[in-house]
C-alpha positions in Angstrom: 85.8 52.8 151.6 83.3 55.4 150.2 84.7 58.6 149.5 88.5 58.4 149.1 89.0 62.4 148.6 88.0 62.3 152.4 90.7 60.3 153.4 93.5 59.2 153.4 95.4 55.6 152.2 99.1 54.7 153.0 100.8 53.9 149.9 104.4 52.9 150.1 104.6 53.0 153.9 101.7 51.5 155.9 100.1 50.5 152.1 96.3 50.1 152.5 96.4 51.6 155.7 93.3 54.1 156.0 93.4 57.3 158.4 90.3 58.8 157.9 91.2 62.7 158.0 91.6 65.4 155.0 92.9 68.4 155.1 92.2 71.8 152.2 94.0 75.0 152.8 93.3 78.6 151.4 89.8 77.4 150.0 86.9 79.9 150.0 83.9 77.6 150.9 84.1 74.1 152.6 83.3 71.2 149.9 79.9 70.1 150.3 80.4 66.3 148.9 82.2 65.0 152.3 80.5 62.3 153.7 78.1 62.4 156.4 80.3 60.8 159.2 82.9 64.2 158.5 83.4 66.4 161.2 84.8 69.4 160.2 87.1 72.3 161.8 87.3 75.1 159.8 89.1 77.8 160.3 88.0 81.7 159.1 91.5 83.1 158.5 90.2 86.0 156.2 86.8 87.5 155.1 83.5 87.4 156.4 80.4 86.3 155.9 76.4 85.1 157.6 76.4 80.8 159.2 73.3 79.2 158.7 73.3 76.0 160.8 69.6 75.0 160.4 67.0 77.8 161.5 69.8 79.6 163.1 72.5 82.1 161.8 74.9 84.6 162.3 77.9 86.9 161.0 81.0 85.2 161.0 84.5 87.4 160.7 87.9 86.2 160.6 89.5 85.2 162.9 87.3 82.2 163.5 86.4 78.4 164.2 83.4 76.4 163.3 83.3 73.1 165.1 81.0 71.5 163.1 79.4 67.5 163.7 77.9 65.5 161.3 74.3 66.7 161.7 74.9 70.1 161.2 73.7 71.5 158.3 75.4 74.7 157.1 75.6 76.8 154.6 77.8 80.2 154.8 76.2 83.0 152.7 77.0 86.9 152.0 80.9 85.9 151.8 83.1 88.2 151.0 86.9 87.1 150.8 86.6 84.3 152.8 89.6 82.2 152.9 89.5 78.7 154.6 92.1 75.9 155.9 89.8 73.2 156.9 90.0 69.7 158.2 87.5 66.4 157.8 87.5 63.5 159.9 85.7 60.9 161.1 85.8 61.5 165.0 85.9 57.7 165.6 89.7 58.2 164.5 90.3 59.3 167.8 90.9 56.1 169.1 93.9 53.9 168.1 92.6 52.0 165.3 89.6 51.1 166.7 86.6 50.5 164.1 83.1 51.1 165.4 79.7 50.1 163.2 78.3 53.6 163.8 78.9 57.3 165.3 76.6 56.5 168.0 78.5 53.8 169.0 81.5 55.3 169.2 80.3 58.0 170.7 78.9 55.6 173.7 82.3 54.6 175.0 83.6 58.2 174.8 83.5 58.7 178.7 85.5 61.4 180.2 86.8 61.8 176.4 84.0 63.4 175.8 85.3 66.3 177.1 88.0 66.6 173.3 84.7 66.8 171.5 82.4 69.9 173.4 82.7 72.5 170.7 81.3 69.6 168.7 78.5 68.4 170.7 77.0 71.4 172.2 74.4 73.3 171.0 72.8 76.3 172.9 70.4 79.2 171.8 73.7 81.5 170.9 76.2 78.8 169.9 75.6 77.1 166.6 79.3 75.9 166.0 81.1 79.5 165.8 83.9 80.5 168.2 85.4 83.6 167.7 89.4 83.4 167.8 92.3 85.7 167.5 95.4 85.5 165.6 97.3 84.1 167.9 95.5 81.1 168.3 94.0 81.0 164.9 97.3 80.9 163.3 98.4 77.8 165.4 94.8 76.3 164.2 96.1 76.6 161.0 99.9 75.5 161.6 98.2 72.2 163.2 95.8 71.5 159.7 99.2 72.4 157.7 101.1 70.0 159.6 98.3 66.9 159.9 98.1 67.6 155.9 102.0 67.2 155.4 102.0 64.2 157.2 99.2 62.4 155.5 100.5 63.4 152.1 103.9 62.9 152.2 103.9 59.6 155.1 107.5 60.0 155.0 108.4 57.3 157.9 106.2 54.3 159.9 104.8 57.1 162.2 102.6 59.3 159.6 99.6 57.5 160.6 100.3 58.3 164.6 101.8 61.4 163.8 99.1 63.0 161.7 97.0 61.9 164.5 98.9 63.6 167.4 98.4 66.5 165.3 94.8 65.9 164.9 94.4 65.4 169.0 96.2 68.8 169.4 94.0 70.6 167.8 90.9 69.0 169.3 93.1 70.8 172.8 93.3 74.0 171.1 89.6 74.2 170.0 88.3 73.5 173.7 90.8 76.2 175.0 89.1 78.6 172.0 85.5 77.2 173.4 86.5 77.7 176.9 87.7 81.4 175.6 83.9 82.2 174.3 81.8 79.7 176.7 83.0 79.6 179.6 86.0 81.7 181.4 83.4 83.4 184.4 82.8 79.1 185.2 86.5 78.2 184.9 88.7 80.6 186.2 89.1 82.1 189.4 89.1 86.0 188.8 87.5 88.5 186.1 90.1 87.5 183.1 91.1 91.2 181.6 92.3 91.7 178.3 96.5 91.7 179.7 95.7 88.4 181.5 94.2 86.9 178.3 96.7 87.8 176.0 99.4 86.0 178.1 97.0 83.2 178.5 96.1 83.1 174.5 100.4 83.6 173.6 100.8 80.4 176.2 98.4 78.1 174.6 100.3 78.9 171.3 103.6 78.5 172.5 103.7 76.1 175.4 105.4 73.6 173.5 108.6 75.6 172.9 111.3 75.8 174.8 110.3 79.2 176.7 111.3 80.5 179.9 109.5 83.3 182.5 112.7 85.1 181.1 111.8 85.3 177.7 107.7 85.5 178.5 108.5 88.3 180.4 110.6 90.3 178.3 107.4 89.7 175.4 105.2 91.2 177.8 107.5 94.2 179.4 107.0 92.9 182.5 108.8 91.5 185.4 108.2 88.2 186.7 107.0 88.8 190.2 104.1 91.3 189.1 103.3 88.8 186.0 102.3 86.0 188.4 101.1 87.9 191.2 98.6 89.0 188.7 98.8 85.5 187.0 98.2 83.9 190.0 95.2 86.1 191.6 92.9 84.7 188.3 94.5 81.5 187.6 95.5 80.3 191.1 98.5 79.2 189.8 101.6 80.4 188.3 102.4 81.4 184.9 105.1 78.3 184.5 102.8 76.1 186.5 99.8 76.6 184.1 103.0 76.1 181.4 103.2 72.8 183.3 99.8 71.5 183.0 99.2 72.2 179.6 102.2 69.8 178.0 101.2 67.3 180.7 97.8 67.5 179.3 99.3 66.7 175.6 101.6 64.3 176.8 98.9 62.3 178.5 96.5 62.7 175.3 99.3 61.3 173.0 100.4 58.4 175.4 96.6 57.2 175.4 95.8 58.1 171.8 98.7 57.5 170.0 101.8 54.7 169.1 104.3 57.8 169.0 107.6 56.8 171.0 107.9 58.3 174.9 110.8 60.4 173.4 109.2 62.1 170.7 106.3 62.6 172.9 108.5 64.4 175.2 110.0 66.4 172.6 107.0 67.4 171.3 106.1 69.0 174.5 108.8 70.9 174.8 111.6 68.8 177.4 115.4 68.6 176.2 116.3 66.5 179.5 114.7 62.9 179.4 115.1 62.5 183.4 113.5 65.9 183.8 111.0 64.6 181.8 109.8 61.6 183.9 110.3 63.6 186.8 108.2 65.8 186.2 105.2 63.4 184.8 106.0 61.0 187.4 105.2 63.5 190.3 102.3 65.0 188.2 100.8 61.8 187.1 101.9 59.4 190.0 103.6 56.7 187.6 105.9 56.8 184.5 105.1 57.4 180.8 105.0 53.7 180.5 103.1 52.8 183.2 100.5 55.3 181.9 99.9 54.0 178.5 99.8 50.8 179.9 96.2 51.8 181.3 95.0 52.3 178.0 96.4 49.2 176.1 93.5 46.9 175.1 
C-alpha cells in the first residue's frame, strides 16, 4: 500500500478498506515524503512567502490556494509565518472505487470530468499552481479539509468512506470557482464583475448550502432585493436565487455520480428541508429524478 501516513485504512468499520486521502492542519510547510501519485491542495491561511514550481516562482500571501499535481515540483522559500491546512490524494479517488494501473490512465477516461481537475492540469506563463483567495472562500477551503479529516479519522458510521469523499468533491467545486475567480471571469461572465458583485458572488459560493433566503442575503448586503438582481442579473444573466439554484444542483449531481451517499442526505447537504421540493426542483432542472440520474453512472 506504500505509504500509509498518506492514507487512510478503515479499521472497525469498512476494516481494510483504503481511501487514499490525508489531511494536516495548521502546519507551516507541506511534508515532502508524500508519494508521487499525491495531489495536493494547500491552503495559505496565514504568512507569506516566494513558490518555486520548477524554473518559475512567485510571492505567495495568505489568503491562498496551490493546486498542485504530481509533477510539480515545489519548494516555498522566504516564509515567514506560514500556516497550512493541506490535503493529499490520489486524484483516481475520484471515482467510486475504481482502481486504475496508472495516473495516465485514469486520467484518459476523465471526459467532461476533466473539467473538477483545471486548477490541477493547467499550466500557463503566469499560473504555476497559485490562486489568490479571500477569506471568505479560504475559510470554507479550510472547513472542507477539517471536515474530510474528521471523517477519515474518526469513520464513525458505514458512510465515512463516501462521506469524506463528498467532502473531497466539494472542494475540487470550490477550487475551480477560486480558478475561475483569477483565470477566467472577462470569459465566463456576462458583464465587467466589480468588487460589490463579487463579494455577493464569493459570500454565495460559501454559503449556498444553507438554508438562506434573498431576505436574509439582502439584509447582509444593505440592499433591497430588486436593485441586488437587477445588478445581479445585468453580469450574471440570471438571478441571485437562480445562480443559488445551480450551484446545489451542481453538488447534488457531483455527489449522485461520485458517491454511495443516500438521495436524502444528498439533499440535505445541499441545503432542501422539503423532500418533494427537492425532486421538483432536480427533476425540472435535470429532466429525470435523483434516481434515475445515478442510474447513468452505475457500472
Amino acid at each position: 500500500m506504500g505509504n500509509l501516513k498518506f492514507t487512510t485504512i478503515g479499521k472497525e468499520i469498512h476494516p481494510g478498506r483504503e481511501v487514499k486521502i490525508y489531511c494536516e492542519r495548521d502546519v507551516d510547510e507541506t511534508d515532502d515524503s508524500c508519494p508521487n501519485d499525491r495531489y495536493r491542495i494547500v491552503y495559505v491561511k496565514e504568512g507569506y512567502g516566494v513558490l518555486r514550481n520548477g524554473q518559475k516562482s512567485q510571492i505567495i500571501i495568505s489568503p491562498m490556494i496551490l493546486c498542485l499535481n504530481e509533477s510539480d515540483d515545489v519548494e516555498i522559500n522566504n516564509a515567514v509565518d506560514l500556516k497550512l491546512d493541506v490535503m493529499y490524494f490520489e486524484p483516481s479517488c475520484f471515482e467510486r472505487y475504481i482502481d486504475f494501473d496508472s495516473i495516465e490512465d485514469w486520467k484518459s477516461t476523465l471526459g467532461e470530468d476533466a473539467y473538477f481537475f483545471r486548477p490541477f492540469f493547467e499550466r500557463t506563463e503566469s499560473y504555476i499552481g497559485a490562486c489568490a483567495t479571500n477569506r471568505y472562500l479560504g475559510n470554507r477551503v479550510s472547513q472542507l479539509i477539517h471536515l474530510t479529516d474528521e471523517e477519515l479519522t474518526q469513520q464513525r458510521d458505514h458512510f465515512w468512506p463516501c462521506r469524506s469523499r463528498s467532502y473531497f468533491i466539494e472542494l475540487l467545486l470550490l477550487t475551480n470557482t477560486i480558478y475561475d475567480g483569477n483565470e477566467a471571469y472577462n470569459n465566463i461572465y456576462l458583464g465587467a464583475i466589480n468588487d460589490e458583485i463579487s463579494g455577493v458572488i464569493n459570500w454565495l459560493n460559501v454559503h449556498c448550502l444553507d438554508k438562506i433566503t434573498m431576505e436574509d442575503i439582502t439584509k447582509y448586503f444593505h440592499t433591497n432585493k430588486t436593485t441586488l438582481n437587477q445588478k445581479f442579473k445585468s453580469v450574471m444573466g440570471i438571478t441571485v436565487m437562480e445562480y443559488v439554484f445551480n450551484l446545489r444542483i451542481q453538488i447534488v449531481c457531483s455527489l449522485l455520480r461520485k458517491t454511495y451517499l443516500t438521495i436524502n442526505e444528498i439533499m440535505e447537504r445541499a441545503g432542501y428541508k422539503d423532500n418533494a421540493h427537492f425532486l421538483r426542483s432536480f427533476k425540472k432542472y435535470v429532466g429525470c429524478t435523483p434516481s434515475e440520474y445515478r442510474s447513468q453512472f452505475e457500472g
